[in-house]
N, CA and C atoms as an extended XYZ file, in Angstrom:
513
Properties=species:S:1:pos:R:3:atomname:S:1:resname:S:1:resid:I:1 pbc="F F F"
N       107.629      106.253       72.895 N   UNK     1
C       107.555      107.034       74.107 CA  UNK     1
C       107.308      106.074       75.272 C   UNK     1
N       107.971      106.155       76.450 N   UNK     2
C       107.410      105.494       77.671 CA  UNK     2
C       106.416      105.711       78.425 C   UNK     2
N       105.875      104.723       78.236 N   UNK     3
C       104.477      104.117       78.955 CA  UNK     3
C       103.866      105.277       79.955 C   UNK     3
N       104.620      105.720       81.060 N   UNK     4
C       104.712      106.690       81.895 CA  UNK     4
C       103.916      108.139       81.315 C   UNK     4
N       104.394      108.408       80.197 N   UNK     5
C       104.722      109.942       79.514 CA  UNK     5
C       103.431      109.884       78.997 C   UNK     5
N       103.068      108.327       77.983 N   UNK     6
C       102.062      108.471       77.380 CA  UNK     6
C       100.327      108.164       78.522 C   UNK     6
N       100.288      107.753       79.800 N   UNK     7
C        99.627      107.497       80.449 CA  UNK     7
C        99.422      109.219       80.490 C   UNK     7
N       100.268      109.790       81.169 N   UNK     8
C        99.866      111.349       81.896 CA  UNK     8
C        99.381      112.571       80.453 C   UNK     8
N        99.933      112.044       79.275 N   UNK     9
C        99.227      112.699       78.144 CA  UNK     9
C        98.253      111.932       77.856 C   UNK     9
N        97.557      111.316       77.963 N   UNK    10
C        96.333      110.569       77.890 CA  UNK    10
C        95.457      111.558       78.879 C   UNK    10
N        95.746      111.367       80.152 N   UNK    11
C        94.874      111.994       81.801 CA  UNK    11
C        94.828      113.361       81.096 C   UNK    11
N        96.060      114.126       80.527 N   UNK    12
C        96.005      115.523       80.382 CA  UNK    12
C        94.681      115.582       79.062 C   UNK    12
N        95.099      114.989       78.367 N   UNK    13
C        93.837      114.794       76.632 CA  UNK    13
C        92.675      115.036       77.407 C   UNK    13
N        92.328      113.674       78.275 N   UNK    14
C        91.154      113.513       78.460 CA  UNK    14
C        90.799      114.732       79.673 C   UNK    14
N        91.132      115.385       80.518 N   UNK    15
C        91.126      116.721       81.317 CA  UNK    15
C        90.381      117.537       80.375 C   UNK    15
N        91.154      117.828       78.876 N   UNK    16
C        91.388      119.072       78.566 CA  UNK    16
C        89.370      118.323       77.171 C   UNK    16
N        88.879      117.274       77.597 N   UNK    17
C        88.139      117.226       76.824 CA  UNK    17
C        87.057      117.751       76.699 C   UNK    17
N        86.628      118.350       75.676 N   UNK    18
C        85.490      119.276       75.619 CA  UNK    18
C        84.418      118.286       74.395 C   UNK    18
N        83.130      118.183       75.127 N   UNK    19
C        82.042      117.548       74.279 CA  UNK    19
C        82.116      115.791       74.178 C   UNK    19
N        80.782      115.466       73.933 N   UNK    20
C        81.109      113.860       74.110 CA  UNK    20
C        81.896      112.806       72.968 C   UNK    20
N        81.764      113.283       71.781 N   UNK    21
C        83.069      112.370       70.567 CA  UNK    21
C        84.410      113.092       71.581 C   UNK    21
N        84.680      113.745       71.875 N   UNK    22
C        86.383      114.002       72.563 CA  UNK    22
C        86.438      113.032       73.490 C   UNK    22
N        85.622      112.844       74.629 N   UNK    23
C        85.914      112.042       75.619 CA  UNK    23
C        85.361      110.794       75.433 C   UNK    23
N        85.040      110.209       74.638 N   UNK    24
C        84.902      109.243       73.508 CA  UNK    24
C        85.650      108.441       73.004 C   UNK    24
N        86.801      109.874       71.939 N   UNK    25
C        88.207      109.441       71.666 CA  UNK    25
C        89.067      109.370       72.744 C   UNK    25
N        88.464      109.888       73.983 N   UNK    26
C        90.043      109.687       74.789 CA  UNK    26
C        89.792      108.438       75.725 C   UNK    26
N        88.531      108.254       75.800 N   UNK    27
C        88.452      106.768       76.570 CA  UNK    27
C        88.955      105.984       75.741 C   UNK    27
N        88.897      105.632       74.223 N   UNK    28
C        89.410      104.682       72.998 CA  UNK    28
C        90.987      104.917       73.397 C   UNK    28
N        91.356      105.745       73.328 N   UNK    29
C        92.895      105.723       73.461 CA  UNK    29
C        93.225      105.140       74.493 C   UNK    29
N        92.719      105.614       75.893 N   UNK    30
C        92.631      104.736       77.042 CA  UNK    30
C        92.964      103.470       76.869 C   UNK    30
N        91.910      102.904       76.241 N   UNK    31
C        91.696      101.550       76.166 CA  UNK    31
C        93.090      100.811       75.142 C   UNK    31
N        93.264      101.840       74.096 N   UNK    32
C        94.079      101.102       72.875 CA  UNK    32
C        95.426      101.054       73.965 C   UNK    32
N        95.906      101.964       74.962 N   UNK    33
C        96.624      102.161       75.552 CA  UNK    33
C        96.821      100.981       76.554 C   UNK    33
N        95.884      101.258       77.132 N   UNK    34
C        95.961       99.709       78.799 CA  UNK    34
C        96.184       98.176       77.690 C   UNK    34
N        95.681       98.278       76.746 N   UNK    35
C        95.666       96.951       75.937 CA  UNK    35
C        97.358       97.022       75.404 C   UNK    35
N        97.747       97.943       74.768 N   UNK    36
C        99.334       98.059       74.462 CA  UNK    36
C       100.034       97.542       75.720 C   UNK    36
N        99.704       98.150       76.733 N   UNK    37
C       100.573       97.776       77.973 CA  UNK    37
C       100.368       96.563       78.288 C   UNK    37
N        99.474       95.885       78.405 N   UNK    38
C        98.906       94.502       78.752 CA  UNK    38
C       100.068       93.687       77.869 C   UNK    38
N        99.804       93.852       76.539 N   UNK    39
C       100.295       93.086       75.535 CA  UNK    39
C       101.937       93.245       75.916 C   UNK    39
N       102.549       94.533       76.211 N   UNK    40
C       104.220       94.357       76.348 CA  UNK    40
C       104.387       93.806       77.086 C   UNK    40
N       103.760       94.021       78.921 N   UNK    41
C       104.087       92.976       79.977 CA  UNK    41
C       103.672       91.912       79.829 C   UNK    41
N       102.773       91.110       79.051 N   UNK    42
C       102.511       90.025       78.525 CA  UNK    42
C       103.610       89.434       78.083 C   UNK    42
N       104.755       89.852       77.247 N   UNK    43
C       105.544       89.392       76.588 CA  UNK    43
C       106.701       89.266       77.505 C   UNK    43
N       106.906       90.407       78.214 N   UNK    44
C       108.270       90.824       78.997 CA  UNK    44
C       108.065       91.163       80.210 C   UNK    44
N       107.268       91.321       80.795 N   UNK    45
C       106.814       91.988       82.289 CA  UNK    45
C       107.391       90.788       83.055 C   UNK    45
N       106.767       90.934       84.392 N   UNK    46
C       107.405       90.013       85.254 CA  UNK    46
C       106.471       88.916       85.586 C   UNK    46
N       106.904       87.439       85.642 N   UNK    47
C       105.935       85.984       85.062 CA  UNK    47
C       104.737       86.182       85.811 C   UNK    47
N       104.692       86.485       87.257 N   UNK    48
C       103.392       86.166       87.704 CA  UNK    48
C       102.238       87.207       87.134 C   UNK    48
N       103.048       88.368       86.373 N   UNK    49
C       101.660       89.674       85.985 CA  UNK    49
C       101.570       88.888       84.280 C   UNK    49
N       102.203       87.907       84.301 N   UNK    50
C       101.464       87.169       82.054 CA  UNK    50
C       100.436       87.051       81.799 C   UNK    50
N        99.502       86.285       82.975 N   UNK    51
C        98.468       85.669       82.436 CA  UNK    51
C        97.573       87.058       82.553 C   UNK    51
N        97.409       87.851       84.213 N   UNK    52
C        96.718       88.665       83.913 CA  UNK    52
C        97.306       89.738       82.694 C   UNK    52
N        98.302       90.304       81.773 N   UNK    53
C        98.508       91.102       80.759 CA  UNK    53
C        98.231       91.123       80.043 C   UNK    53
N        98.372       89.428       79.409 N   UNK    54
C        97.841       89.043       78.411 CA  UNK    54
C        96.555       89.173       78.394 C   UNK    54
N        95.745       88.799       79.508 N   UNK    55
C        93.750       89.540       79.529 CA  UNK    55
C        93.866       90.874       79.168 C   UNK    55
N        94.623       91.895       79.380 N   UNK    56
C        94.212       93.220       79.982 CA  UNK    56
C        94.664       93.869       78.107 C   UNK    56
N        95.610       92.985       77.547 N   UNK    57
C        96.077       93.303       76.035 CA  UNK    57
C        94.997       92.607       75.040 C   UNK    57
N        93.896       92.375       75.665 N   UNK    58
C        92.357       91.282       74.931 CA  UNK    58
C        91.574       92.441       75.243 C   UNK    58
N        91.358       92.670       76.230 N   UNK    59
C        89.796       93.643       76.416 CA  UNK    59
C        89.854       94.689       75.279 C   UNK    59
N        88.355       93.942       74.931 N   UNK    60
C        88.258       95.037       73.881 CA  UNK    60
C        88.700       95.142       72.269 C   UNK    60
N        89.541       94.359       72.352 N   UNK    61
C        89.878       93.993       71.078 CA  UNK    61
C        89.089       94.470       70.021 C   UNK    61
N        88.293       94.143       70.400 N   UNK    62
C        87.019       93.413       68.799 CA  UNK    62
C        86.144       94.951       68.664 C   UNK    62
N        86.123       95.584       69.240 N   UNK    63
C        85.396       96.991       69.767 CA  UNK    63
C        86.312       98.211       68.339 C   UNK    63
N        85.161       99.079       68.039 N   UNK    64
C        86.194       99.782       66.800 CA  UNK    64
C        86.891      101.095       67.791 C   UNK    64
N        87.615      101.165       68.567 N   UNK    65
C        88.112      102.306       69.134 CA  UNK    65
C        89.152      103.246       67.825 C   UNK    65
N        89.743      101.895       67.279 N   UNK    66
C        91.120      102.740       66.650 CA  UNK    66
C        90.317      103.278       65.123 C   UNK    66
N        89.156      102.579       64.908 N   UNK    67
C        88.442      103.338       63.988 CA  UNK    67
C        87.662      104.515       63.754 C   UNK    67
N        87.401      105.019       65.007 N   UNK    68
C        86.805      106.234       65.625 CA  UNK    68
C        87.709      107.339       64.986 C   UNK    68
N        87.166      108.525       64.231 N   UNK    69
C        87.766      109.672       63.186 CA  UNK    69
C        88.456      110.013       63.957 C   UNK    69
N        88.196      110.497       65.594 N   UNK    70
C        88.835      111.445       66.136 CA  UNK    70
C        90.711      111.068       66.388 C   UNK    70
N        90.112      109.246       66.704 N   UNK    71
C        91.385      108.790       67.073 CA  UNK    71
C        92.171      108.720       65.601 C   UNK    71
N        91.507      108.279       64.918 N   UNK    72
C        92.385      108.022       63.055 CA  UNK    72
C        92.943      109.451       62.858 C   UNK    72
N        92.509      110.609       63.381 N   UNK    73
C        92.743      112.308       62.475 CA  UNK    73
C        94.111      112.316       63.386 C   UNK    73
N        94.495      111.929       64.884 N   UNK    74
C        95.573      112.055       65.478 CA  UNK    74
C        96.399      110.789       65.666 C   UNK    74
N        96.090      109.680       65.293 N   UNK    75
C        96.552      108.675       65.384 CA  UNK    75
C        96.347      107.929       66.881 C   UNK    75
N        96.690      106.607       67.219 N   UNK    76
C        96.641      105.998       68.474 CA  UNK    76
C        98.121      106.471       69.093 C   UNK    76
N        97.414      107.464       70.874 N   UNK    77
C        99.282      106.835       71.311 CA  UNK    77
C        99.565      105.925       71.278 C   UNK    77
N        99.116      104.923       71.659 N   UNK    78
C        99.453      103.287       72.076 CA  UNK    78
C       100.658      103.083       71.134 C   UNK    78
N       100.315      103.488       69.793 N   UNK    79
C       101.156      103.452       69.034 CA  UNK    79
C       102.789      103.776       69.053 C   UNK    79
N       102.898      104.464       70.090 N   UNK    80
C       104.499      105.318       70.625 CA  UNK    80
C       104.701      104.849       71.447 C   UNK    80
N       104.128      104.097       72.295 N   UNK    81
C       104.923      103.009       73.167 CA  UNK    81
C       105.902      102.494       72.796 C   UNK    81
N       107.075      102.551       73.435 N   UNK    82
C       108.287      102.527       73.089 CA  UNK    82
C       109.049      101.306       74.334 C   UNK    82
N       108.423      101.678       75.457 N   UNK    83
C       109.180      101.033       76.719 CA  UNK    83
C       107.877      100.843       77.755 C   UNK    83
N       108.174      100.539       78.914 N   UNK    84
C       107.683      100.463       80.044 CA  UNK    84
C       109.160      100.276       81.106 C   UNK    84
N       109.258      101.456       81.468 N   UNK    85
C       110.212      101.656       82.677 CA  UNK    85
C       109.675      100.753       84.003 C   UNK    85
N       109.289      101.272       84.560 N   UNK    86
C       108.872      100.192       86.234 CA  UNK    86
C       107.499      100.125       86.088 C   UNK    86
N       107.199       98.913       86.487 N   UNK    87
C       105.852       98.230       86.600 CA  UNK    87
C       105.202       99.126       87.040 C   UNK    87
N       105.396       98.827       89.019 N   UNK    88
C       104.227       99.500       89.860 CA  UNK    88
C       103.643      101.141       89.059 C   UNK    88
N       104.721      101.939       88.749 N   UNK    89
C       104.217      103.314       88.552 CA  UNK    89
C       103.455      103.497       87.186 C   UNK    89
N       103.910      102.510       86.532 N   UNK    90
C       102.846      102.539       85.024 CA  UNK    90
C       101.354      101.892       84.798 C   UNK    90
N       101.679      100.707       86.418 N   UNK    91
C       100.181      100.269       86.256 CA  UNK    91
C        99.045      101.054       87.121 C   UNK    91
N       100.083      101.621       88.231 N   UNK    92
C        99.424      103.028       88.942 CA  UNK    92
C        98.917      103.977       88.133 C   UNK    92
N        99.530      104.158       87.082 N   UNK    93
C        99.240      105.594       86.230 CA  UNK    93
C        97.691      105.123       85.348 C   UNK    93
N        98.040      103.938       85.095 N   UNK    94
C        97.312      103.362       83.958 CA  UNK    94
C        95.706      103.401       84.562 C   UNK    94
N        95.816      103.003       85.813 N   UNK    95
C        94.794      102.326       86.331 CA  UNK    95
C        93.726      103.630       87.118 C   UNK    95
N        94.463      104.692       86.930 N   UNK    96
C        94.235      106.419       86.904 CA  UNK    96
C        93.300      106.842       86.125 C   UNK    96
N        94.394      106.478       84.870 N   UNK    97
C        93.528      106.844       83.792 CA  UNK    97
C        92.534      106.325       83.390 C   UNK    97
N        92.773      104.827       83.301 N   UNK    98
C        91.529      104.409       83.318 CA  UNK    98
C        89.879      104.585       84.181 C   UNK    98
N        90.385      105.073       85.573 N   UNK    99
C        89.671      105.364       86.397 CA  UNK    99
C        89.152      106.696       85.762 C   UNK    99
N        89.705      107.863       85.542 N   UNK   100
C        88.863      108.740       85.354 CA  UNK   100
C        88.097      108.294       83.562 C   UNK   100
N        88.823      107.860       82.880 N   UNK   101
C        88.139      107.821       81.504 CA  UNK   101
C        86.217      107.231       82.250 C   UNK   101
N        86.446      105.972       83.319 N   UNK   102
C        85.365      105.322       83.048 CA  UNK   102
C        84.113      106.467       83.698 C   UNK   102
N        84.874      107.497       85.178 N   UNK   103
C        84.368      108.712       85.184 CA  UNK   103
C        83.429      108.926       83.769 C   UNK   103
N        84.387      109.904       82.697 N   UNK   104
C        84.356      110.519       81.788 CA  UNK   104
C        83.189      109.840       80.984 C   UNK   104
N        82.959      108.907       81.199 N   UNK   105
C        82.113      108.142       80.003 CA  UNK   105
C        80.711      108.548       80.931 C   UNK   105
N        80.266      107.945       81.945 N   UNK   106
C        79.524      107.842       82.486 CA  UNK   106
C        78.662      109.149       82.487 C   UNK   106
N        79.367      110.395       82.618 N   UNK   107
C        78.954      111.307       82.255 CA  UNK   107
C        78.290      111.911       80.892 C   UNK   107
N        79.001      111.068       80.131 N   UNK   108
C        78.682      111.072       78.538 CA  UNK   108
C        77.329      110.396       78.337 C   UNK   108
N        77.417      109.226       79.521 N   UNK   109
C        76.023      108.451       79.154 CA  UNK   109
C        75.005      109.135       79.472 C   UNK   109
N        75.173      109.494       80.881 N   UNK   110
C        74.188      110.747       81.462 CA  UNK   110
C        73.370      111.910       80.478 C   UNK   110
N        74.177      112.073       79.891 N   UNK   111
C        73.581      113.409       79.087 CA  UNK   111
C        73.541      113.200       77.693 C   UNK   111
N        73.392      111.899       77.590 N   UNK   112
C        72.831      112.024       75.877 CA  UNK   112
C        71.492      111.501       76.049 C   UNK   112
N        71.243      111.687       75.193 N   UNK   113
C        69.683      111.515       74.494 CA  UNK   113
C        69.493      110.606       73.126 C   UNK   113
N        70.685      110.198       72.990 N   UNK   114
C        71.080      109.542       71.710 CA  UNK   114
C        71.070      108.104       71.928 C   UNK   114
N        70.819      107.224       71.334 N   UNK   115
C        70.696      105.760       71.748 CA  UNK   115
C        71.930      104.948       71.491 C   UNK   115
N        72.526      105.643       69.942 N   UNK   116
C        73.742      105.198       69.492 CA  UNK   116
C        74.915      105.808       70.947 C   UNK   116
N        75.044      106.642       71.313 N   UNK   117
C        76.187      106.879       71.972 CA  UNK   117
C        76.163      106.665       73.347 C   UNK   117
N        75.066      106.506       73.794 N   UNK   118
C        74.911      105.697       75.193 CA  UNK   118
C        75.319      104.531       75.161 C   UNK   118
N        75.001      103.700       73.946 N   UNK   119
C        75.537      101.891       74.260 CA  UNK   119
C        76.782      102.211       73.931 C   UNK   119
N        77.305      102.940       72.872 N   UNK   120
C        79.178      103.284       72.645 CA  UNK   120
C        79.452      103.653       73.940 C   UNK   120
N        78.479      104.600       74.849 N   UNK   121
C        79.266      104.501       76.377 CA  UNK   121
C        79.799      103.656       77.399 C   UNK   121
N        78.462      102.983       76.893 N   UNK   122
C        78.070      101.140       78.414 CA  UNK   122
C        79.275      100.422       77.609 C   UNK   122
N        79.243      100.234       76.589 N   UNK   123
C        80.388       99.048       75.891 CA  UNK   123
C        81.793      100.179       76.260 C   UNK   123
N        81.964      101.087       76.320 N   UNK   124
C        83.489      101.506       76.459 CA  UNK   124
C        83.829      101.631       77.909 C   UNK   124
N        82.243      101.745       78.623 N   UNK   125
C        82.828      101.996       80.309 CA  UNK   125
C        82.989      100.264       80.848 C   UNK   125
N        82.218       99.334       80.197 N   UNK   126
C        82.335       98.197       80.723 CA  UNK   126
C        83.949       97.617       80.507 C   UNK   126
N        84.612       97.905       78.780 N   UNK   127
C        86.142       97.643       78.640 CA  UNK   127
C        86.958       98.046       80.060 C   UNK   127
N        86.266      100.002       80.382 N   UNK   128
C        87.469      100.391       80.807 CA  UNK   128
C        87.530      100.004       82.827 C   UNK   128
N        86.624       99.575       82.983 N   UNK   129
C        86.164       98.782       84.053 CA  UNK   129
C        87.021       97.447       84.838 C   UNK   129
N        86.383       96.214       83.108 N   UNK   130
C        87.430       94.988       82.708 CA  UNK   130
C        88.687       95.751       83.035 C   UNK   130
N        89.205       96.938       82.492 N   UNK   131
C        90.929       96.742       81.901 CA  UNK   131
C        91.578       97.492       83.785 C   UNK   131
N        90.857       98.033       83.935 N   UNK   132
C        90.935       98.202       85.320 CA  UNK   132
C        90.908       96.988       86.772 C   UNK   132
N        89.899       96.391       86.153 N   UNK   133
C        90.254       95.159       87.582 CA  UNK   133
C        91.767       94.321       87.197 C   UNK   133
N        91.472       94.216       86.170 N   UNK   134
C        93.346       93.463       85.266 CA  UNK   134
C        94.430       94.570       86.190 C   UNK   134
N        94.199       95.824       86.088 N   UNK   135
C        95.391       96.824       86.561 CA  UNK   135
C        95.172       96.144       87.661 C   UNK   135
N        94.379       96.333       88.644 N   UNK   136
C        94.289       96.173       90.158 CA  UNK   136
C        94.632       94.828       90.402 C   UNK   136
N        94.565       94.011       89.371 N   UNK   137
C        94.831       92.615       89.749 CA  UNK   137
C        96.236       92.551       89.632 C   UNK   137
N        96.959       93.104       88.761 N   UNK   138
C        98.676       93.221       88.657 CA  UNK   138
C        98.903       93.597       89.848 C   UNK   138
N        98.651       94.487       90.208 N   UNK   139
C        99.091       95.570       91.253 CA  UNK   139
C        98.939       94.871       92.605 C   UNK   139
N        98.203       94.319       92.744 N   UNK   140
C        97.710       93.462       94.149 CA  UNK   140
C        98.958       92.367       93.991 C   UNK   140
N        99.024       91.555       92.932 N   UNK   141
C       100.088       90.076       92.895 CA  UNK   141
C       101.825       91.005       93.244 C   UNK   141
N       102.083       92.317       92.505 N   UNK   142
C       103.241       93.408       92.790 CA  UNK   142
C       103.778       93.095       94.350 C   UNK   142
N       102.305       93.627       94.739 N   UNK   143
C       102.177       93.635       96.248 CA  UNK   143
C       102.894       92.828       97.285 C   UNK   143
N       101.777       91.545       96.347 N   UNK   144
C       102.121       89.888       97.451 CA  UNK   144
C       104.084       89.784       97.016 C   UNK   144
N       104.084       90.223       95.897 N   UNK   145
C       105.737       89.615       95.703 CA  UNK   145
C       106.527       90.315       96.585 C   UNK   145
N       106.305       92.186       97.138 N   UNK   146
C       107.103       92.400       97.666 CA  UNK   146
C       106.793       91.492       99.006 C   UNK   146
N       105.754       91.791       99.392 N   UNK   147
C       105.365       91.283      100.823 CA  UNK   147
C       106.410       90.363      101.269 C   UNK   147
N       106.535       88.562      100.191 N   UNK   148
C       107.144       88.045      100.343 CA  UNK   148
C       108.521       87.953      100.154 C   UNK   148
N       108.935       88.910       99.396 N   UNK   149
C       110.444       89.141       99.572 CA  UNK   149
C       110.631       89.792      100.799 C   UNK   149
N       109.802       90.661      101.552 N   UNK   150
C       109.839       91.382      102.850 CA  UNK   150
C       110.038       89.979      103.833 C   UNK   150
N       109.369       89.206      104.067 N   UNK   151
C       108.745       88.198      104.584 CA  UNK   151
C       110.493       87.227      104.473 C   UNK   151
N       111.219       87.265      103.399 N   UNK   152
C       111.923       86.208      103.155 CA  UNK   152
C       113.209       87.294      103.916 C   UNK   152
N       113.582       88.595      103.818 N   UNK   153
C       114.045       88.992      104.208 CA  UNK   153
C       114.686       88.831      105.698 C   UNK   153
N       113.298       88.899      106.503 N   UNK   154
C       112.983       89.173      107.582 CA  UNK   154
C       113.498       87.324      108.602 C   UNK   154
N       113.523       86.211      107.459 N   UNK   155
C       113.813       85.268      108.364 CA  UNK   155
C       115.320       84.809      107.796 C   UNK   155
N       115.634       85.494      107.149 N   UNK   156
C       117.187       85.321      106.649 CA  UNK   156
C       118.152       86.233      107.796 C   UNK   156
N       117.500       87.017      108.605 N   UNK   157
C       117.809       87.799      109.444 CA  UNK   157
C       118.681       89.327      109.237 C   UNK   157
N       119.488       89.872      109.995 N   UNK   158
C       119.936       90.927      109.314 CA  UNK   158
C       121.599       90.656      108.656 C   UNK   158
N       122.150       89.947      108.738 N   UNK   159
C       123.191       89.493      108.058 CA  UNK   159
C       122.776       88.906      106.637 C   UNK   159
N       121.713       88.167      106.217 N   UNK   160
C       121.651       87.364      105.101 CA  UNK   160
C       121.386       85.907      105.515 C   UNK   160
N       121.692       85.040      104.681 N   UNK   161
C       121.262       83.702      105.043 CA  UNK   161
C       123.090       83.457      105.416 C   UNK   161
N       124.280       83.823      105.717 N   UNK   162
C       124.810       83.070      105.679 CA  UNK   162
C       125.864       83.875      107.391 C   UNK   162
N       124.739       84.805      107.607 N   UNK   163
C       124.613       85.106      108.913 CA  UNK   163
C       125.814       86.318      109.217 C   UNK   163
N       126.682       86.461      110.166 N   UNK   164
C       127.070       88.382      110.187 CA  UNK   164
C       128.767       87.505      109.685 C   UNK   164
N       129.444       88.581      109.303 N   UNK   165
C       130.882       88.364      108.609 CA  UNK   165
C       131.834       87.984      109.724 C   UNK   165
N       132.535       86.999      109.393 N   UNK   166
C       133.788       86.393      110.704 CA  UNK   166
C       134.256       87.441      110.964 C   UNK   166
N       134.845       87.692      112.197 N   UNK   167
C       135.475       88.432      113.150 CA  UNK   167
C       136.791       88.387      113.164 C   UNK   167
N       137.836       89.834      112.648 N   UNK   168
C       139.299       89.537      112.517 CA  UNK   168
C       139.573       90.288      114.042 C   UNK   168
N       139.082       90.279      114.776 N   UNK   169
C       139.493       91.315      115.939 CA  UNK   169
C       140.161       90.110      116.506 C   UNK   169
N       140.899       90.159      117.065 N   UNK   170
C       142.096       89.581      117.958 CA  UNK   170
C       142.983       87.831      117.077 C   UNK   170
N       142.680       88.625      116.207 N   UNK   171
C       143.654       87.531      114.744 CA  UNK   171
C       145.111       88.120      115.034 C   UNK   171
């Protein structure tokens, strides 16, 4: 599935989450998710977003998200990643979701009373935090590239670099 489809069924999961293991599992998916994406534009994305992808396909790693029942009983989307259509709108989406998951947690931390699922909170809001400045950091370099293609545009003038087309009028 593309990147796109599975970002906005992620936002919708985590919306529709009721109780703290749900929004739990949907921050883990979150995460297994921004790390899938990291890892494809890592490989194939465009050169200046590698180094940060390759970080953003690390966070977290080592953390048991994909071991969590809720995520094992439905499986990881990350897993159906199939494509990534256009950058900007997938790291926009991503960086959404991630935004509300780290919401979602925080709230989770708030209201437990439990010692175990408060630090499963701090360790999953700190990933989804990390995997978020990585989004914002793609998204910012996106930026500078158009800027400077704007920028390169703009002194090539409005013909191009090789200036307006010869003139057949009075040939």
């Amino acid at each position: 599935m593309e990147a796109e489809r599975l970002i906005e069924a992620g936002r919708r999961a985590l919306a529709d989450s009721r109780g703290a293991l749900d929004v739990m599992a949907e921050a883990w998916q979150a995460q297994a998710l921004a790390r899938a994406v990291g890892s494809r534009l890592a490989l194939c994305g465009p050169m200046e977003l590698r180094s940060e992808a390759r970080a953003l396909g690390e966070i977290g790693a080592g953390c048991s998200a994909l071991d969590h029942p809720a995520v094992i009983s439905g499986g990881a989307r990350a897993a159906q990643l199939s494509g990534i259509g256009e950058v900007r709108p997938t790291l926009a989406g991503l960086a959404l979701l991630l935004g509300e998951a780290g919401i979602a947690l925080v709230g989770v931390a708030c209201d437990t009373g439990e010692d175990g699922l408060y630090w499963q909170c701090i360790e999953a809001m700190d990933a989804a935090d990390e995997s978020l400045d990585r989004v914002h950091g793609m998204l910012r370099r996106l930026a500078e590239r158009e800027r400077e293609r704007d920028r390169e545009r703009e002194r090539d003038g409005p013909y191009g670099i090789r200036g307006p087309a010869p003139s057949t009028a009075g040939s």
